[in-house]
C-alpha positions in Angstrom: 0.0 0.0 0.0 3.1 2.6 0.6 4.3 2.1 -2.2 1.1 3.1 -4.2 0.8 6.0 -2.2 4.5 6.6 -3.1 3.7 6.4 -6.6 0.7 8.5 -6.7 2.5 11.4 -4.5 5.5 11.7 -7.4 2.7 11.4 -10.3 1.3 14.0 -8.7 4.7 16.0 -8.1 6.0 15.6 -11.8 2.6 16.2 -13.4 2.8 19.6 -11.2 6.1 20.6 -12.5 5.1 19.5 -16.0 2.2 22.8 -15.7 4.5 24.7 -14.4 7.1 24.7 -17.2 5.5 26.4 -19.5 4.1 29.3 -17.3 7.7 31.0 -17.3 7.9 31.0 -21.0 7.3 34.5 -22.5 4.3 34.9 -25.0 5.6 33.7 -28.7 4.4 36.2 -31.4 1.8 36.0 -33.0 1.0 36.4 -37.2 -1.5 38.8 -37.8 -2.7 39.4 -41.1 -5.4 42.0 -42.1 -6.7 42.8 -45.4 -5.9 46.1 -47.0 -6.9 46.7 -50.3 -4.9 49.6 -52.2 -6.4 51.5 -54.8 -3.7 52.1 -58.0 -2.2 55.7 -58.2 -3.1 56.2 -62.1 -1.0 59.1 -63.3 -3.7 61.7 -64.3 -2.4 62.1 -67.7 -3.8 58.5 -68.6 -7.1 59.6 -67.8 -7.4 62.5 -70.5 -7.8 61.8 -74.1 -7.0 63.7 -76.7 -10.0 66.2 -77.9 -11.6 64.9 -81.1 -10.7 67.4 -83.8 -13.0 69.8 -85.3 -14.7 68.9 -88.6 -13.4 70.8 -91.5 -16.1 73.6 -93.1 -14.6 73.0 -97.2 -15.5 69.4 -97.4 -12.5 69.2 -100.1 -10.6 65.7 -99.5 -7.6 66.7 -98.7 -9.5 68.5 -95.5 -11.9 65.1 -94.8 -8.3 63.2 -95.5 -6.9 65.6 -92.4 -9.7 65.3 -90.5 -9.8 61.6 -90.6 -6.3 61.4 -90.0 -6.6 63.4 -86.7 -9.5 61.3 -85.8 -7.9 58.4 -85.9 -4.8 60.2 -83.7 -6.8 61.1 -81.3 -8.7 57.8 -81.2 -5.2 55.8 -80.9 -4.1 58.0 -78.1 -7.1 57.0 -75.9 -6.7 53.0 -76.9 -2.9 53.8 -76.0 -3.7 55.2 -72.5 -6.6 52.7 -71.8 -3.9 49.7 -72.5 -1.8 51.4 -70.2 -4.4 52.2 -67.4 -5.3 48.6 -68.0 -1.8 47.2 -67.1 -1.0 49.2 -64.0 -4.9 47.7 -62.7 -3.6 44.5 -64.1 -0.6 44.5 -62.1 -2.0 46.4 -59.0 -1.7 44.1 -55.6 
């Protein structure tokens, strides 16, 4: 019969100093992550197309030629800056 009471005393004892062991240990850090969501900086330049041109008054074809010429300038430099704003959105985090 000691020797069960023996036993049970030092269970008791090392299961004791088992809780206690970790108790001293300082706090481990912990990963926090949090969800941010950044909007693109789009240069302000992208966002203003060129002004469509003016259509001639002497419908000759060299002025409709001009005219459709600067139509199409202006029309390629909004596509251009649209391809553009779409890669920086493309690209954004």
């Amino acid at each position: 019969m000691p020797r069960i009471k023996i036993a049970s005393v030092l269970s008791a004892v090392c299961s004791a100093l088992l809780l206690t062991a970790c108790a001293g240990n300082t706090p481990q850090e912990r990963l926090v992550v949090q969800d941010r969501y950044l909007r693109p900086q789009i240069p302000p330049g992208l966002l203003q197309c060129q002004l469509d041109p003016e259509v001639p008054e002497a419908l000759t074809e060299a002025a409709v030629a001009d005219y459709l010429l600067a139509l199409w300038a202006a029309g390629e430099d909004c596509r251009q800056k649209l391809g553009q704003v779409s890669g920086l959105l493309a690209h954004a985090p």
